[in-house]
C-alpha positions in Angstrom: -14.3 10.1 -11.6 -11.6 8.3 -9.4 -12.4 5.2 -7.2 -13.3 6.0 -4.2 -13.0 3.3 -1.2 -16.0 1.4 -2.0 -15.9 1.2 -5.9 -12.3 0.0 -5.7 -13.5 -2.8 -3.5 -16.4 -3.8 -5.7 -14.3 -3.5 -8.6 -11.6 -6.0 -7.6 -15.0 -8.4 -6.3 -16.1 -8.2 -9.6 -12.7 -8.7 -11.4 -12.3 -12.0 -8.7 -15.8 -13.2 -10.0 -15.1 -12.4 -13.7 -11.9 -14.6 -13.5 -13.4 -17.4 -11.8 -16.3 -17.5 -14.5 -13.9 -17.6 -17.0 -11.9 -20.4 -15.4 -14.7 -21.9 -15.4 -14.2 -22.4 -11.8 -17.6 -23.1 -9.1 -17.6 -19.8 -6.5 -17.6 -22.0 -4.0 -15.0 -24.1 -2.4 -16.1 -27.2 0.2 -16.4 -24.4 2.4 -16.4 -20.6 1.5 -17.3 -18.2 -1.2 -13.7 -17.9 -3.1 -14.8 -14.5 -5.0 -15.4 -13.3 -1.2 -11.9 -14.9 -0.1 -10.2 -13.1 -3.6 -11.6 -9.8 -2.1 -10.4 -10.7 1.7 -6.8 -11.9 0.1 -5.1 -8.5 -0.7 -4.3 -7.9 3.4 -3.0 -11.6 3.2 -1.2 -11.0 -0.5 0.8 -8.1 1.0 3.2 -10.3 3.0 2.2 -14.3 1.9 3.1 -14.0 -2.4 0.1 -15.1 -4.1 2.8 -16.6 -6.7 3.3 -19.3 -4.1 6.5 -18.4 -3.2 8.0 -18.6 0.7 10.1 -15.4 1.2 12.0 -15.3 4.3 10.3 -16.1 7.2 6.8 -16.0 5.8 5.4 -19.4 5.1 3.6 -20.0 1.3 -0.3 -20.0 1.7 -1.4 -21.1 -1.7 -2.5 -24.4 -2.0 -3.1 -25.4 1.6 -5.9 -27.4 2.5 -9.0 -25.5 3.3 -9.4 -27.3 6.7 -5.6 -26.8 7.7 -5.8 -23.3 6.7 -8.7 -22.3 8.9 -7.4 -24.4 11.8 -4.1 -22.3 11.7 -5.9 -19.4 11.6 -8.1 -20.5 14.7 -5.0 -21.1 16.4 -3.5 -17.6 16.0 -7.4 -15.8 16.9 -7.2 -17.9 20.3 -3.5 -17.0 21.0 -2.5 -20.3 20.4 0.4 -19.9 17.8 2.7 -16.9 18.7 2.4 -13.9 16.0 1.2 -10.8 17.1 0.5 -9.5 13.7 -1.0 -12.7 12.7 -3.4 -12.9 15.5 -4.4 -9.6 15.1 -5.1 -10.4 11.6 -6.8 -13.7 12.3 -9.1 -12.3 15.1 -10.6 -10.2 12.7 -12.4 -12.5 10.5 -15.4 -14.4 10.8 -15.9 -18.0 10.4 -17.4 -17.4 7.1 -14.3 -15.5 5.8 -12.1 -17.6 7.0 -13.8 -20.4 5.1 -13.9 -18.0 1.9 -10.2 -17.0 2.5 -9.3 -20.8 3.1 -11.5 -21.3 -0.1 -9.3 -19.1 -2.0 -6.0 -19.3 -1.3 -6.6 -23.5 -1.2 -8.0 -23.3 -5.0 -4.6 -21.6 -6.3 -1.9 -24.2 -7.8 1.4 -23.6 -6.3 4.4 -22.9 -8.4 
């Protein structure tokens, strides 16, 4: 039977978690639930590399500092920072997955 929308979803949750445990690495961040933020990532992972590198115009994400990260994010939910995608994006999530995606992307070791 092919994935349907939600299997493929759970699958890649439970591919995120299976790779943390065998990392040995905690779920959580300081903040947020990085299995959670490995499942959020793949809007994110479409335009920011998750291989760390900065292609054109489009800053690296991997590695930042969770705080910075969800500050930056903040900023483009309020209209603060000018990105229409980006606030669009960032007005989407909650404080929880912002903490999970900040989590995430702030455990990965850039290049």
């Amino acid at each position: 039977m092919p994935a349907t929308r939600l299997t493929r979803p759970l699958l890649l949750l439970s591919l995120a978690l299976s790779i943390e445990a065998a990392a040995g690495l905690p779920a959580r961040g300081a903040g947020g639930d990085r299995a959670l933020g490995a499942y959020l990532a793949g809007e994110c992972v479409a335009c920011h590399l998750p291989s760390g590198r900065q292609v054109g115009g489009i800053p690296a994400i991997v590695g930042w500092p969770e705080t910075s990260f969800i500050a930056v994010m903040q900023a483009y939910a309020a209209r603060q920072r000018d990105h229409a995608l980006m606030q669009a994006v960032a007005a989407k999530f909650t404080a929880d997955e912002l903490a999970a995606l900040a989590a995430y992307f702030g455990s990965l070791k850039p290049p």
